[in-house]
Legacy VTK file of the C-alpha trace (Angstrom):
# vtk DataFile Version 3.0
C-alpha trace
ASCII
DATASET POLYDATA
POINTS 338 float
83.238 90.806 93.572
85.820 88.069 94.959
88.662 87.227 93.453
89.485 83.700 91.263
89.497 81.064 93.484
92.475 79.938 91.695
94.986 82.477 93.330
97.332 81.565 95.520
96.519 82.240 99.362
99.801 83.717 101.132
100.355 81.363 104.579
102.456 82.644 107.497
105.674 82.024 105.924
104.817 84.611 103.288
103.575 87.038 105.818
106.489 89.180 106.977
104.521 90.518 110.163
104.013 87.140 111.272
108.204 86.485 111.375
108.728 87.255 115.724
105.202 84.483 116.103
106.995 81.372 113.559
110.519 82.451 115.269
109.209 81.645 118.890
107.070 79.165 117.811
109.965 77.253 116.194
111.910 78.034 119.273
109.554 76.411 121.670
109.367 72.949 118.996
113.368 72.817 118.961
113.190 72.585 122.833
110.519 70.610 123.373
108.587 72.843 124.658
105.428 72.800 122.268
102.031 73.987 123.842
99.570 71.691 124.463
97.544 74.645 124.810
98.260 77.720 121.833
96.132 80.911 122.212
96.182 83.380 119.244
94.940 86.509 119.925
94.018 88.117 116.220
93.251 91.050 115.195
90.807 91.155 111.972
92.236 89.902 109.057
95.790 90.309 110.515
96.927 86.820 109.342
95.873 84.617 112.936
94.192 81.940 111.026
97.581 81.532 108.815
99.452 81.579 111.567
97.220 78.389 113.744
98.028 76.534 110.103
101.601 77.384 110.341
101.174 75.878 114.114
99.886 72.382 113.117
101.699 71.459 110.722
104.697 73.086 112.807
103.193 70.324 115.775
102.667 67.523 112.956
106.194 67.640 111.148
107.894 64.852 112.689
111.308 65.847 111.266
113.727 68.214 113.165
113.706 70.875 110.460
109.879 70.696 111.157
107.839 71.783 108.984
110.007 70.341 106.130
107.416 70.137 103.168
108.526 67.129 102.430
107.678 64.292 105.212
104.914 62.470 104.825
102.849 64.473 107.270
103.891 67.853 105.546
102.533 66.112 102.151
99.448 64.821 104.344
99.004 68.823 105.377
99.697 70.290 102.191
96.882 68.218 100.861
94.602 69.106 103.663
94.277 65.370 103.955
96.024 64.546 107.431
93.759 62.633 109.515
95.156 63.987 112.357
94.064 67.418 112.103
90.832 68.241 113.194
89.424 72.003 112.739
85.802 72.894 115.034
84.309 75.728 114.148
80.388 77.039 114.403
78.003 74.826 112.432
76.472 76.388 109.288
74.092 79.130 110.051
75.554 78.963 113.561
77.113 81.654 115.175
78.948 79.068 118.532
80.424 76.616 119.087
78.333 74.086 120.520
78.955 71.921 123.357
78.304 68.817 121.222
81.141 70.094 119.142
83.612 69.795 121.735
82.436 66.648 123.649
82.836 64.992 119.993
86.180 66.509 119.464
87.192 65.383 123.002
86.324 61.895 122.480
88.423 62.353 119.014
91.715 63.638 121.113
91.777 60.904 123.308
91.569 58.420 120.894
95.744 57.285 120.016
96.828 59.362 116.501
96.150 57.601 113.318
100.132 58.227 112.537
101.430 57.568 115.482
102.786 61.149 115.722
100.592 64.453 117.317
97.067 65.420 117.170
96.242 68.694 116.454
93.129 70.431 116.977
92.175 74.130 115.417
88.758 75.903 116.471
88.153 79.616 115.093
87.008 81.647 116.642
87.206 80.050 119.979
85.517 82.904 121.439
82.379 81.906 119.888
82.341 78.797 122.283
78.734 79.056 124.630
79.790 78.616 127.987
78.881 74.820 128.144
81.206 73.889 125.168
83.993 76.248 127.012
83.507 74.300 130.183
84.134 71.212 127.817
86.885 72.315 125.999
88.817 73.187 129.465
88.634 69.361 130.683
90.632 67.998 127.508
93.468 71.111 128.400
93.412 69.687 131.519
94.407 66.447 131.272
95.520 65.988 127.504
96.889 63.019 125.969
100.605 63.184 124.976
100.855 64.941 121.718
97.749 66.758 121.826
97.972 69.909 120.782
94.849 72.602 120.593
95.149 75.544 118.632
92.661 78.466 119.820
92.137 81.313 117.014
90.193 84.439 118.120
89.560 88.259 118.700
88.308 88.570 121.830
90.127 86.687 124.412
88.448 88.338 127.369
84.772 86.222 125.751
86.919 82.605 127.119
87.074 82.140 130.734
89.941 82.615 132.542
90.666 79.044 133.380
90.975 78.522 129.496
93.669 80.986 128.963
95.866 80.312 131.783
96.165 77.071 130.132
97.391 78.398 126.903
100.492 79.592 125.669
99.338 83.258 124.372
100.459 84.992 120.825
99.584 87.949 119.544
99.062 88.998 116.017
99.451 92.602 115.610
97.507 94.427 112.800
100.637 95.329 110.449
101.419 99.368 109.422
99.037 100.618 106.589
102.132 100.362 104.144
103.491 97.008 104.696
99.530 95.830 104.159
99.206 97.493 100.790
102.793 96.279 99.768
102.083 92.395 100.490
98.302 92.904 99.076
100.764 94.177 95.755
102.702 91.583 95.686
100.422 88.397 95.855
97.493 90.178 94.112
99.048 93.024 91.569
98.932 97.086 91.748
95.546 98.120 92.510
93.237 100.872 94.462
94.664 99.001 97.545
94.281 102.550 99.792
90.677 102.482 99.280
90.471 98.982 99.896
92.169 98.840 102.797
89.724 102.002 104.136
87.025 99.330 103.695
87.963 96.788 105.477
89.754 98.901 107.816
93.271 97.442 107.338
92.730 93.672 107.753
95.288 92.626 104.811
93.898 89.016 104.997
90.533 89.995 104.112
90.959 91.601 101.890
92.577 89.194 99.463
89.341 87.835 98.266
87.561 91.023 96.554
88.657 92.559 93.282
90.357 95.739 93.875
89.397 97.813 91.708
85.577 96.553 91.317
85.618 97.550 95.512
87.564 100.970 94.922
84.439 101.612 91.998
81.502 100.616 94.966
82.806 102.806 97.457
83.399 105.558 95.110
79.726 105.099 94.269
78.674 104.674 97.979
80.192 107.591 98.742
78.693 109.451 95.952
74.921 108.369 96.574
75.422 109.155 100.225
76.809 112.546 99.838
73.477 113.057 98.100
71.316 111.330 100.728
72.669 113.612 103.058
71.693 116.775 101.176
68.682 115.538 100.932
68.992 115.578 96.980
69.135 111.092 96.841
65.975 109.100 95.037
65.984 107.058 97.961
63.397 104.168 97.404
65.169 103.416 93.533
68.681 103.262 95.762
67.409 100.830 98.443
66.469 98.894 95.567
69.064 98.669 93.259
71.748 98.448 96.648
69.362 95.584 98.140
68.756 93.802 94.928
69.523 90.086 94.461
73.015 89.188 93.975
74.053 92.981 94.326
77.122 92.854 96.879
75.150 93.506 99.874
77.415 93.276 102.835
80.249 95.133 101.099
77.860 97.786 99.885
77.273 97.862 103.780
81.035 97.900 104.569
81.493 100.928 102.681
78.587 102.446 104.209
80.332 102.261 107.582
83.700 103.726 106.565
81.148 106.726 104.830
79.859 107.333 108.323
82.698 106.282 110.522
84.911 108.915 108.321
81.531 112.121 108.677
82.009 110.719 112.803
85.782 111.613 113.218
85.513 114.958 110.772
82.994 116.280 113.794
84.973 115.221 116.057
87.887 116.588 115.082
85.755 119.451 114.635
84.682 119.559 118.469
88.589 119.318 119.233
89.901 122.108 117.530
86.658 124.371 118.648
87.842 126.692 121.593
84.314 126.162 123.754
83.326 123.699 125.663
79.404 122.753 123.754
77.005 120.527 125.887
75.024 120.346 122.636
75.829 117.316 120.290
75.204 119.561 117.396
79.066 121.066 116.220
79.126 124.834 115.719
78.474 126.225 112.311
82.694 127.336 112.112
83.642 123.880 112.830
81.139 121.374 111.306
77.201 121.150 110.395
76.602 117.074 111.468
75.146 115.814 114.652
77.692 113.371 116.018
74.792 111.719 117.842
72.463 111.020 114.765
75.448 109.838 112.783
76.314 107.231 115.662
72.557 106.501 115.691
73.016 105.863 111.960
76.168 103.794 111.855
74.500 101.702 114.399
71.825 101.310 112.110
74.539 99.578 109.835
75.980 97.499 111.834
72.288 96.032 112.459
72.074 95.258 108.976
75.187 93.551 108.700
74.181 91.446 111.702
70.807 90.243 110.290
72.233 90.169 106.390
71.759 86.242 106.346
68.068 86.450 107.834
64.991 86.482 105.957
64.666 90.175 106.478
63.716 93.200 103.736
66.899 94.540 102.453
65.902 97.140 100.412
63.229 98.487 103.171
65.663 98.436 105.768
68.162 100.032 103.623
65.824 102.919 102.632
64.840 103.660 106.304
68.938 103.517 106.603
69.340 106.292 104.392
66.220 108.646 105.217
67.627 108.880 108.415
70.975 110.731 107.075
69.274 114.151 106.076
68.549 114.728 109.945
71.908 114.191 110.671
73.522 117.369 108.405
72.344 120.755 109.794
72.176 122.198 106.664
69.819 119.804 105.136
66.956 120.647 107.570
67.544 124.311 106.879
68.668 124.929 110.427
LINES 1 339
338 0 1 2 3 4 5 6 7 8 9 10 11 12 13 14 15 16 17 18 19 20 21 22 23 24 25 26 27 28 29 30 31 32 33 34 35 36 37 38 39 40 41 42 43 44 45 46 47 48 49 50 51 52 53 54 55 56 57 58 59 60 61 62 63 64 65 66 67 68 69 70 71 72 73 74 75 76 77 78 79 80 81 82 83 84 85 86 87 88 89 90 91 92 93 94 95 96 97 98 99 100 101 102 103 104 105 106 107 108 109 110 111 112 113 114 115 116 117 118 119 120 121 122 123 124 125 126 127 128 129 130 131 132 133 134 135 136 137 138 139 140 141 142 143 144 145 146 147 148 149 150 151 152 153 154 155 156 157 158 159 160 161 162 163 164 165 166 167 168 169 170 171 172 173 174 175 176 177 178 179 180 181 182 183 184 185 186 187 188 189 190 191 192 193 194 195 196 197 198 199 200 201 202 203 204 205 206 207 208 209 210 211 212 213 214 215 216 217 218 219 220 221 222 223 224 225 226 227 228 229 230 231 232 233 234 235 236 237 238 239 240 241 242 243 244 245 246 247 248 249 250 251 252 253 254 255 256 257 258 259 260 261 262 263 264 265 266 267 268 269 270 271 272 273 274 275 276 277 278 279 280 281 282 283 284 285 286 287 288 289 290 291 292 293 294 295 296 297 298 299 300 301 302 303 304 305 306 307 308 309 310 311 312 313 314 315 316 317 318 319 320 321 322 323 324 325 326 327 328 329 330 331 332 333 334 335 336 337
């Protein structure tokens, strides 16, 4: 369901959210007053990743209208070829950081730059550091070569310990409006079903620039479908936890849109609850306001995100996924002829 890998990726400079981050980023080069330490706190798919690049080769341009494009390290970055930039990130089928990681990229940092310039270092998502490779990472901060520069990517600051961030310069990338992430996904990828994209992945532009739009629009209009039946109790539900867990059937999207299904059923009780004049103890809504039980749903969506989590293990998709969806019925009133 992804797009050509032949498209063009968008960087920072063709982000117009990102603008205030490059503006007092380039501020802080044309004093001299670079971070050797650059946190950037990113929300999902909000462009942080494009941003770090935008950093490094910010720290690696050597000329005053840095990054020029044209120096030999901009040509070096622009081929991803400079040998001073080194990105750490969790091995394959790894979800940290390891400590060996960092020790190896500490040793690499205090070694003098192969051009003679800055050293820059990227790991994503920093908060996926164990403790050990944290307690690593903070002893290069602490006493860095000159022109060392380590660029820290991730989503959950509050996972790195304190010590970490006081040593970093700290930007934050916002997620943009709803409207100015449809616009930019319409301008570097073409009109589309970008609205029902977007309520996949939950507004993380970035992200979404890898799937076909209108092949994900048609698989949650088909989620949505099977799981308005599965919740009447009206679904074939061992033939659709086969054909949905099937091999090479988009599994984790398919998952995705499960999620917004539920998350969406969630905030229509909810809003339910709100608007009711009584105060109800019971997490079953009133027949006038909805006929879900908020707590079976939650129970459910949990469910999901399990799946998600384990979707690279050896596990059973299409059993888990029918135990997934008989578990919906219980959760509409009217299904279980209450």
């Amino acid at each position: 369901m992804s797009e050509p890998d032949d498209q063009p990726v968008p960087g920072a400079l063709q982000t117009p959210w990102l603008a205030p981050q490059i503006e007092q980023l380039r501020r802080a080069r044309a004093a001299n007053r670079f971070p050797t330490g650059l946190l950037i706190h990113d929300e999902r798919g909000a462009g942080g990743d494009a941003l770090a690049r935008f950093a490094g080769q910010l720290a690696l341009c050597r000329e005053a209208n840095a990054p020029c494009g044209q120096c030999r390290d901009c040509r070096q970055w622009l081929a991803h070829q400079h040998p001073d930039f080194i990105e750490v990130g969790p091995l394959e089928e790894s979800k940290y950081i390891r400590v060996e990681q960092v020790r190896e990229l500490a040793q690499e940092l205090a070694l003098t730059s192969h051009g003679g310039g800055a050293t820059v270092a990227l790991l994503r998502p920093a908060d996926s550091m164990n403790p050990h490779a944290a307690n690593a990472l903070l002893k290069t901060l602490e006493e860095p070569r000159p022109g060392v520069t380590l660029i820290l990517v991730c989503s959950v600051p509050s996972r790195l310990p304190a010590t970490i961030i006081s040593r970093c310069q700290r930007l934050r990338v916002p997620v943009p409006t709803r409207a100015a992430s449809m616009a930019w996904l319409a301008q570097w990828r073409g009109p589309g079903p970008w609205a029902a994209v977007l309520d996949v992945f939950g507004n993380a532009p970035f992200e979404a620039l890898g799937v076909n739009p209108q092949e994900l629009a048609r698989l949650k209009s088909d989620t949505d479908r099977t799981l308005n039946e599965a919740a009447s109790g009206r679904l074939q539900v061992s033939a659709t936890a086969d054909r949905w867990g099937a091999k090479g059937a988009p599994f984790e999207l398919r998952l995705a849109c499960v999620e917004t299904w539920i998350t969406a059923r969630i905030d229509e009780a909810a809003a339910g609850t709100r608007q009711s004049p009584e105060l109800r103890n019971s997490a079953h809504l009133s027949e006038s306001s909805s006929d879900m039980n908020i707590a079976w749903l939650l129970r459910v969506l949990e469910g999901a995100y399990e799946l998600r989590r384990l979707r690279l293990t050896t596990i059973n998709r299409a059993l888990a996924l029918e135990q997934l969806l008989w578990q919906l019925p219980r959760a509409f009133r009217g299904s279980r002829g209450a």
